[in-house]
C-alpha positions as CSV (number, residue, x, y, z in Angstrom):
1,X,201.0,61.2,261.0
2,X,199.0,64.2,262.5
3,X,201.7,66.8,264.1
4,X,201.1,70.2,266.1
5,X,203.5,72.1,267.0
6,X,203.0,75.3,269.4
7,X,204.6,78.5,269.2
8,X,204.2,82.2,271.2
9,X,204.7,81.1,274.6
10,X,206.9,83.2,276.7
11,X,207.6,85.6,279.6
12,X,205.2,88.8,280.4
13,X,203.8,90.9,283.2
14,X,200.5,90.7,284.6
15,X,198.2,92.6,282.8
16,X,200.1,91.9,279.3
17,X,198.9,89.7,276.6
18,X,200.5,87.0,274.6
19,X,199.2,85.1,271.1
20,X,199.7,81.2,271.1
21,X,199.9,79.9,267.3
22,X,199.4,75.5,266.9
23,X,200.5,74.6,263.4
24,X,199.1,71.6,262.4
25,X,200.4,69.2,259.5
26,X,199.9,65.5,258.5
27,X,195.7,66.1,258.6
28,X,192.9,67.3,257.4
29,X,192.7,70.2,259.7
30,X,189.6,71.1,258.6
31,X,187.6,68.2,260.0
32,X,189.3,68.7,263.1
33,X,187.9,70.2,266.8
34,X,191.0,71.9,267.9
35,X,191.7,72.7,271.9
36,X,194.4,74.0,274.2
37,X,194.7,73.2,277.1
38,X,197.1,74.2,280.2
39,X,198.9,72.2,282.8
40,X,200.8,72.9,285.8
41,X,203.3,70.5,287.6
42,X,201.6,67.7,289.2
43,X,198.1,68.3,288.2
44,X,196.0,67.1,285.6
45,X,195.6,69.2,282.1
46,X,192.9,71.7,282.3
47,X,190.6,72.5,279.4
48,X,191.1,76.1,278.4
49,X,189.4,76.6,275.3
50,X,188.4,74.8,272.5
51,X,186.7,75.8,268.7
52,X,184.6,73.8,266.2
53,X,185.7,72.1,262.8
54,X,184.2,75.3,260.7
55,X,185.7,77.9,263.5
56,X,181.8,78.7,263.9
57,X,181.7,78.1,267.5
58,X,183.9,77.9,270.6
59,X,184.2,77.1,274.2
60,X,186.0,78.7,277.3
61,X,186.9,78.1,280.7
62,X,185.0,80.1,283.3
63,X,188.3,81.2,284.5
64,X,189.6,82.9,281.0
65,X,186.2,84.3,279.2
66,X,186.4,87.6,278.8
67,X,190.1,87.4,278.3
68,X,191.5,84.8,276.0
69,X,190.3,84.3,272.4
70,X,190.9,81.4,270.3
71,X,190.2,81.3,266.5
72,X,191.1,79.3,263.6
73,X,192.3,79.9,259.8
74,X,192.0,76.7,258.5
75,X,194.0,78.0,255.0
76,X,197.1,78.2,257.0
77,X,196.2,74.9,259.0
78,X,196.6,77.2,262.6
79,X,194.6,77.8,266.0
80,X,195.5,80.4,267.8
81,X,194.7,81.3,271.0
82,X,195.1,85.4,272.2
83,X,195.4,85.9,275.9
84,X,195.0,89.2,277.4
85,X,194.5,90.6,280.6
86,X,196.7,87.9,281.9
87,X,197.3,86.8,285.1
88,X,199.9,85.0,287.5
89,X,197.4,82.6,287.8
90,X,197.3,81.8,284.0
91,X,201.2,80.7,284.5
92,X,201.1,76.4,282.7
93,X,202.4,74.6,280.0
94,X,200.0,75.3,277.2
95,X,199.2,72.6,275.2
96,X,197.1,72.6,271.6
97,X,195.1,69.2,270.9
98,X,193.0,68.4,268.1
99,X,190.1,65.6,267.3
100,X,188.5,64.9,264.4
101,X,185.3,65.7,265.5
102,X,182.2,67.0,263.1
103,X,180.0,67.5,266.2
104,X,180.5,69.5,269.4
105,X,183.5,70.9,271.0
106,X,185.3,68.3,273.3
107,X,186.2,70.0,276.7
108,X,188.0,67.4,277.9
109,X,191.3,66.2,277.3
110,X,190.6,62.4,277.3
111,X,188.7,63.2,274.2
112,X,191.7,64.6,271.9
113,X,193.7,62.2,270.2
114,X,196.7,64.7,268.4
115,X,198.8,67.3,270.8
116,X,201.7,69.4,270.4
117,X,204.8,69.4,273.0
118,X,203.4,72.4,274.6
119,X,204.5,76.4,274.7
120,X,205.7,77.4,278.8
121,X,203.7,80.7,279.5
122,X,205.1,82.4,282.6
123,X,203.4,85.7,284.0
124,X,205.0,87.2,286.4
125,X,203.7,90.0,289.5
């Protein structure tokens, strides 16, 4: 049974930064597309960025690139995803989801099949 669980999360100021870790056990994690994604009450879950298999390419929302970072070390079986320059607006549950998936980067969350409980990320004015 694939598990991921989420860790990082927390409270920060605008302008701060904060580093997501999704451990991931019960896999192969290295076959596996890995995403987080973000939600906020009573709306769906957004895609926020996503990485290949081999780490060797990744996707990003419009609203984060420049900003958030999300790499892989498949060793330790971990995503992460660095956030910086962050903004009130970036306030959601974040969620980590993973696929196994040799081709592409999924962007949406239909797509995964594995997700962790998800890490609260409040950033405050």
């Amino acid at each position: 049974q694939v598990q991921l669980a989420e860790s990082g999360g927390g409270l920060v100021q605008a302008g701060g930064s904060l580093r997501l870790s999704c451990v991931t056990s019960g896999g192969t994690f290295s076959s596996f597309a890995m995403g987080w994604f973000r939600q906020i009450p009573d709306k769906e879950r957004d895609f926020v960025a996503g990485i290949s298999w081999s780490g060797g390419f990744a996707e990003y929302a419009d609203s984060v690139k420049g900003r958030f970072t999300i790499s892989r070390d498949n060793a330790k079986n971990t995503v992460y995803l660095q956030m910086n320059s962050l903004k009130p607006e970036d306030t959601a549950v974040y969620y980590c989801a993973a696929v196994s998936e040799r081709v592409g980067i999924p962007l949406t969350h239909r797509r995964y099949d594995y997700w962790g409980r998800g890490a609260q990320v409040t950033v405050s004015s």
